[in-house]
C-alpha positions, 0 to 999 in steps of 0.5 A: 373864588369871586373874591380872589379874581376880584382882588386881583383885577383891583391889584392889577388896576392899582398897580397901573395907576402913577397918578394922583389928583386933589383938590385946593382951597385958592391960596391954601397950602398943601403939602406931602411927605417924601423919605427919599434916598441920597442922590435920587431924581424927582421929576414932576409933571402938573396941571391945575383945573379951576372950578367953573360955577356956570357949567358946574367942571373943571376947566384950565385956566391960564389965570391960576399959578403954582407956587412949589416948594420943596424942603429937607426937613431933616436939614433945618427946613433948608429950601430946595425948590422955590418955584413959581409956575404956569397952570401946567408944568414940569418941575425936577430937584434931585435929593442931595442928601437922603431924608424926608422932603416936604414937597408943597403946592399953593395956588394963586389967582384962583378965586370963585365963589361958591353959591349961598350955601357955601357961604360964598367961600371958595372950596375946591376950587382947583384939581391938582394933578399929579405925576411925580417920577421917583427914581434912580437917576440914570433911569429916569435921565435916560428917557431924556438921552434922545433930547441929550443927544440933539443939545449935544449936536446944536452944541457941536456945530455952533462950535464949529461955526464960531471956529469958522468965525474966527478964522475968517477974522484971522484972515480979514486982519491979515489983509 
């Protein structure tokens, strides 16, 4: 019985969980595999953490960058993302064919030095997290409606003025 109940409230911790974090050596590739359906959106959000020696944490750093890459290995290793980013970052590419993609993070700018029993070398030195979004794209692109909508409107009235731009240089070469 104890371990039934202790199953279940480690599934219902499980299921809650649509995150993960890693840890990188600086300049060190990480890459992870993803079968993913035709036409299927990915949207990722990110942020790395650098090992600070002197308080023993992870704090952000602007210094550290990512560059992420994203291949269909089913295609020829065709390259579908090549993209260098910021500490933190937002990342999408949407499946156009479906197979596995290689979905790799490498970090730069993130040197530290380890103390004497590491041999000075850097390891660990930065936490990765991750959110990735898998989804259908109508379910994912409708949380962005809202953002959709406000364009939309920015689009109309700038439309509207330059109608009323031309106008105004129709009547100023009439006169």
């Amino acid at each position: 019985m104890r371990w039934t109940i202790s199953l279940l409230c480690f599934a219902a911790f499980l299921a809650r969980a649509n995150a993960l974090y890693f840890f990188l050596d600086s300049d060190t590739k990480r890459c992870f595999y993803e079968e993913l359906p035709k036409d299927t959106l990915v949207v990722a959000h990110y942020k790395t953490e650098l090992w600070n020696e002197p308080t023993r944490t992870y704090t952000v750093n602007e210094q550290v960058g990512i560059q992420i890459t994203v291949d269909e290995v089913f295609d020829n290793d065709h390259r579908v993302i090549n993209l260098k980013g910021s500490d933190h970052g937002r990342f999408t590419f949407t499946a156009a064919d479906a197979g596995d993609h290689k979905i790799c993070f490498t970090p730069s700018n993130a040197d530290v030095q380890r103390g004497w029993l590491s041999g000075g070398m850097p390891a660990g030195a930065v936490k990765f997290d991750l959110d990735i979004a898998i989804g259908e794209t109508s379910q994912i692109e409708s949380t962005d409606k809202g953002k959709m909508t406000d364009i939309e409107s920015k689009v109309r009235d700038l439309n509207s003025r330059l109608q009323d731009i031309r106008r105004e240089q129709v009547f100023q070469r009439v006169w």
